[in-house]
KOLKOLSE-152815 format. One record per atom (N, C-alpha, C): x, y, z. Coordinates in steps of 0.1 Angstrom, whole numbers, padded with zeros to 4 digits, always signed. Layout:
N
XYZ...
// end
This chain:
159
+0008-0012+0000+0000+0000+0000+0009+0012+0000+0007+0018-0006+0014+0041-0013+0002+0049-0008+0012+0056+0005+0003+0064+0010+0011+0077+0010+0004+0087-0001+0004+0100-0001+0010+0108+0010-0006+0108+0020-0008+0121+0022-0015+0110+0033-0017+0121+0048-0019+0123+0060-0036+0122+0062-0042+0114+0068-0058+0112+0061-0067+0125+0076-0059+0121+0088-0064+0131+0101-0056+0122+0110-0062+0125+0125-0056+0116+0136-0061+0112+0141-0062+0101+0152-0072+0096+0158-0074+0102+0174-0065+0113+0178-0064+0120+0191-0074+0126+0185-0076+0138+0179-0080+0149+0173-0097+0148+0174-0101+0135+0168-0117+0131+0166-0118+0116+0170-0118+0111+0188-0118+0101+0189-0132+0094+0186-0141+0104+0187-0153+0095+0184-0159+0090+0172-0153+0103+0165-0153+0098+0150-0144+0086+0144-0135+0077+0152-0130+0066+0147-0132+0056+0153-0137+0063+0165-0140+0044+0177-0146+0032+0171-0153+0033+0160-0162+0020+0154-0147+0009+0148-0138+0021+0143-0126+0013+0138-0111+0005+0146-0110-0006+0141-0097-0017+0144-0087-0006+0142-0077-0010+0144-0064-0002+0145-0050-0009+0143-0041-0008+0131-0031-0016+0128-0025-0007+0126-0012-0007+0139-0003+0006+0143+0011+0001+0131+0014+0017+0130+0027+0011+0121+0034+0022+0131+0045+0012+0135+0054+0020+0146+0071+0024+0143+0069+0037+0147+0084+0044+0144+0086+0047+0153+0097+0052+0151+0114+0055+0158+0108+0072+0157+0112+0079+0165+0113+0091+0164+0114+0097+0157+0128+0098+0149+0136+0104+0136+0128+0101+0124+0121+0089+0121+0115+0085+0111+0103+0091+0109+0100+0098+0119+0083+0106+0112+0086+0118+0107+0099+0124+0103+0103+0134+0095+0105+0124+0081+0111+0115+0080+0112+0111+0063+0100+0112+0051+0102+0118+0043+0094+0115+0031+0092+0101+0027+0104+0094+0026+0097+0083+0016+0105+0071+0026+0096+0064+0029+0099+0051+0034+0084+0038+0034+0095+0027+0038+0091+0020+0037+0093+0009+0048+0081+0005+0054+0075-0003+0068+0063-0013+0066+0064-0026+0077+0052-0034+0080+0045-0026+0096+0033-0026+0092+0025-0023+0103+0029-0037+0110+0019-0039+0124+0016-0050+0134+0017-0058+0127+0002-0059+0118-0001-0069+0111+0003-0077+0095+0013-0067+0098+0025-0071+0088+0022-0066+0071+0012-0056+0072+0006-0049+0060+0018-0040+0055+0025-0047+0046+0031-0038+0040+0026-0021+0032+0037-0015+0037+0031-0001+0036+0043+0013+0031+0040+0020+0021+0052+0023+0014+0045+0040+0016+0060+0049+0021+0055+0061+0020+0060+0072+0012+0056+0077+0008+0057+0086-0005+0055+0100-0003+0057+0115+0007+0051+0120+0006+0057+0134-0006+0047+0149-0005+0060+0160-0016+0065+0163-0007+0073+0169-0010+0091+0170-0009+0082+0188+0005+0074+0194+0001+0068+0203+0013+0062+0196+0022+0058+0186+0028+0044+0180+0033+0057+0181+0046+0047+0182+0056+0051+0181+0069+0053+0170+0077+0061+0164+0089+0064+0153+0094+0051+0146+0099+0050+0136+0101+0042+0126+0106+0042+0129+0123+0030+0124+0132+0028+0128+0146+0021+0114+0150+0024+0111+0162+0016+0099+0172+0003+0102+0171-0002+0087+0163-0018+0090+0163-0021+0094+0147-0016+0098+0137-0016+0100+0123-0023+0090+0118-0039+0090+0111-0039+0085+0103-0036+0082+0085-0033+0069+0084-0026+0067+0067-0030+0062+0061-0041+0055+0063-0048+0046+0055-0062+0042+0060-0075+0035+0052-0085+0035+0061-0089+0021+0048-0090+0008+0057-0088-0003+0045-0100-0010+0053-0114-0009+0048-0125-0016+0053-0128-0007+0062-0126-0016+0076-0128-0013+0087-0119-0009+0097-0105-0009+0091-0094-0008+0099-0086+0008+0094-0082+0010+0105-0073+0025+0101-0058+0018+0103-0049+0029+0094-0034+0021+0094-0031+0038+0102-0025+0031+0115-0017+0046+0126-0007+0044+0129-0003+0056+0128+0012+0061+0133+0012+0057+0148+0021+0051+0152+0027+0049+0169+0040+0052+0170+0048+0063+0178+0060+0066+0179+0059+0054+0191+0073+0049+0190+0082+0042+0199+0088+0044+0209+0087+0039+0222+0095+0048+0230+0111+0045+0231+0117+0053+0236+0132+0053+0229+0145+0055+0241+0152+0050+0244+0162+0061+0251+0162+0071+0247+0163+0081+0262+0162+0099+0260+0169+0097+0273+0177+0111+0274+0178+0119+0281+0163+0135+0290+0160+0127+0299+0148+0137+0306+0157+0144+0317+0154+0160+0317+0159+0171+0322+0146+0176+0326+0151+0185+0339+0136+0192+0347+0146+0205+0351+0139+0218+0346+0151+0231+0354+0143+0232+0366+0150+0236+0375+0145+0243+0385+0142+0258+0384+0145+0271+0376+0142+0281+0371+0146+0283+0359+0142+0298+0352+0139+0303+0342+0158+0300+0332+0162+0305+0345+0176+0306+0340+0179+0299+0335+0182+0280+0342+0184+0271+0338+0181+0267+0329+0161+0268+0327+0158+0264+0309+0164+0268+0303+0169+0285+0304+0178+0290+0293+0188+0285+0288+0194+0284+0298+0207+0279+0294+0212+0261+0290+0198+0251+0298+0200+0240+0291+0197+0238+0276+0182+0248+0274+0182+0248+0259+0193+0258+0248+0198+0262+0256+0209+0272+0248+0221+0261+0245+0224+0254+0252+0231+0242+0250+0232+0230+0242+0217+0228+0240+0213+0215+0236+0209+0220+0218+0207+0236+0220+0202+0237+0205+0215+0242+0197+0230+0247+0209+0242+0246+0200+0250+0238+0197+0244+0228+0201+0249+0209+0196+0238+0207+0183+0224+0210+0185+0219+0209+0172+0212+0193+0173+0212+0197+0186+0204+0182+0192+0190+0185+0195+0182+0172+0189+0167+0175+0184+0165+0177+0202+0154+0182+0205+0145+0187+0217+0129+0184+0218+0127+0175+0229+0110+0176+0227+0108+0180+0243+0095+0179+0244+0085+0182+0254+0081+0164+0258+0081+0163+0269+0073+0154+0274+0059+0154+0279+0054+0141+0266+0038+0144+0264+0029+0143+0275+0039+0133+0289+0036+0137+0300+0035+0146+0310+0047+0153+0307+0049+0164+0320+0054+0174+0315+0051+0185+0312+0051+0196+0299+0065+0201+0311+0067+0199+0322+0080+0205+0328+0093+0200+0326+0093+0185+0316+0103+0176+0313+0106+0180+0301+0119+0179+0298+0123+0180+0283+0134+0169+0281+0129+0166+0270+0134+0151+0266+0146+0151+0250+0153+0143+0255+0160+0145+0241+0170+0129+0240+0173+0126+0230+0179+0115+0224+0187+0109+0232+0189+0099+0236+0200+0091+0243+0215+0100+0235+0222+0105+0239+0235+0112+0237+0243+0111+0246+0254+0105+0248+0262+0101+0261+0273+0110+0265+0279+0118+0253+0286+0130+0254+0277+0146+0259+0263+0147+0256+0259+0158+0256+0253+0155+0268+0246+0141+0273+0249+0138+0287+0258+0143+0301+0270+0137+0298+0284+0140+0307+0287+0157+0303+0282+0165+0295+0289+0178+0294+0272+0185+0301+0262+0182+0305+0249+0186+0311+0250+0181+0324+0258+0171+0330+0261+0170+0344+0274+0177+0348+0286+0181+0341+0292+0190+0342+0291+0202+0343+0278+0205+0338+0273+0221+0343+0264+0220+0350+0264+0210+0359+0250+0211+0373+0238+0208+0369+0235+0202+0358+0223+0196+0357+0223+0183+0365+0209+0178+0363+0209+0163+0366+0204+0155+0352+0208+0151+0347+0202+0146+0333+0199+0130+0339+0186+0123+0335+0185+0116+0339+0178+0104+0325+0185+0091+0329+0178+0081+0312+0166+0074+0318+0160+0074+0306+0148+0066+0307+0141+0067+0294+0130+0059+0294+0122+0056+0282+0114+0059+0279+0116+0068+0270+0101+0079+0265+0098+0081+0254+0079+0083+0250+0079+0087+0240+0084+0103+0231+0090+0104+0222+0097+0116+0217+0087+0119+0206+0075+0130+0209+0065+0130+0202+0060+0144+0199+0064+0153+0211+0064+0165+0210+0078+0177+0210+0083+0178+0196+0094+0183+0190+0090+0198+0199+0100+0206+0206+0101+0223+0207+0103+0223+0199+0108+0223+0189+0110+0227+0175+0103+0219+0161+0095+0225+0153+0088+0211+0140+0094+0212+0129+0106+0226+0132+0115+0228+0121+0126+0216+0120+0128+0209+0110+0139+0197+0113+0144+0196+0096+0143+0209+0088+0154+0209+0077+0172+0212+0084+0179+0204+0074+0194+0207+0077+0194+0222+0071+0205+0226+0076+0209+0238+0072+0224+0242+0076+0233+0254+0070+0246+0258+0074+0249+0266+0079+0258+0274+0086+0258+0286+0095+0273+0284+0098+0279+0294+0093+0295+0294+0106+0292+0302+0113+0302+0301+0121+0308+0307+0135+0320+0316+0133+0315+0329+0138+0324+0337+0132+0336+0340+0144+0349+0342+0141+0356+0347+0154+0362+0359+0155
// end
């Protein structure tokens, strides 16, 4: 199955889908930015994706297909992360001032909007407990990007 384009989600209008089965096709974090790929749902429904080269990343809960009675959904994965909690204003600043001049993706935890979650990184780790954070690992879903921007781009550093 070639799926275009994003059909809605099943958060958004749960009552509008409840009559429907559900055959999750589950990713990795990083993978709900790719255009074109290719994956088995649960049920082993092969499923090929295609989207334009503008179309926006994919989100937990995306529906992609609607085959009979079944919807084909997005399920992010949960993943090693690094979860951070500041204790003030300051600290957000400056953990995220850190974390975005490494260029390391950043989310929100879909649980506790005071946690911020970011990729298992073992170097950006040890240099976050060297400046008095507590960085702590565990396993979480990475679903809510601070940022939905995730083109590459270039920039020097001037001295």
């Amino acid at each position: 199955m070639l799926i275009h384009k994003i059909i809605g989600n099943i958060y958004s209008d749960t009552q509008k889908w409840s009559n429907y089965t559900i055959d999750y096709l589950e990713l990795a974090w990083y993978e709900l930015a790719k255009r074109i790929l290719r994956k088995h749902t649960n049920n082993n429904q092969e499923i090929g994706i295609k989207f334009e080269a503008n179309s926006c990343s994919m989100s937990d809960g995306d529906i992609l297909a609607i085959v009979d009675t079944t919807l084909v959904v997005v399920k992010v994965k949960p993943d090693e992360c690094i979860a951070l909690i500041a204790n003030n204003s300051y600290e957000l600043a400056k953990m995220c001032y850190e974390i975005g001049n490494r260029h390391a993706p950043l989310f929100i935890d879909e649980n506790n909007s005071q946690r911020l979650l970011l990729p298992k990184d073992k170097p950006l780790q040890l240099l976050l407990q060297k400046m008095g954070f507590e960085p702590i690992l565990t396993i979480a879903k990475l679903t809510k990007p601070l940022s939905t921007i995730s083109a590459n781009h270039e920039h020097e550093h001037k001295h």
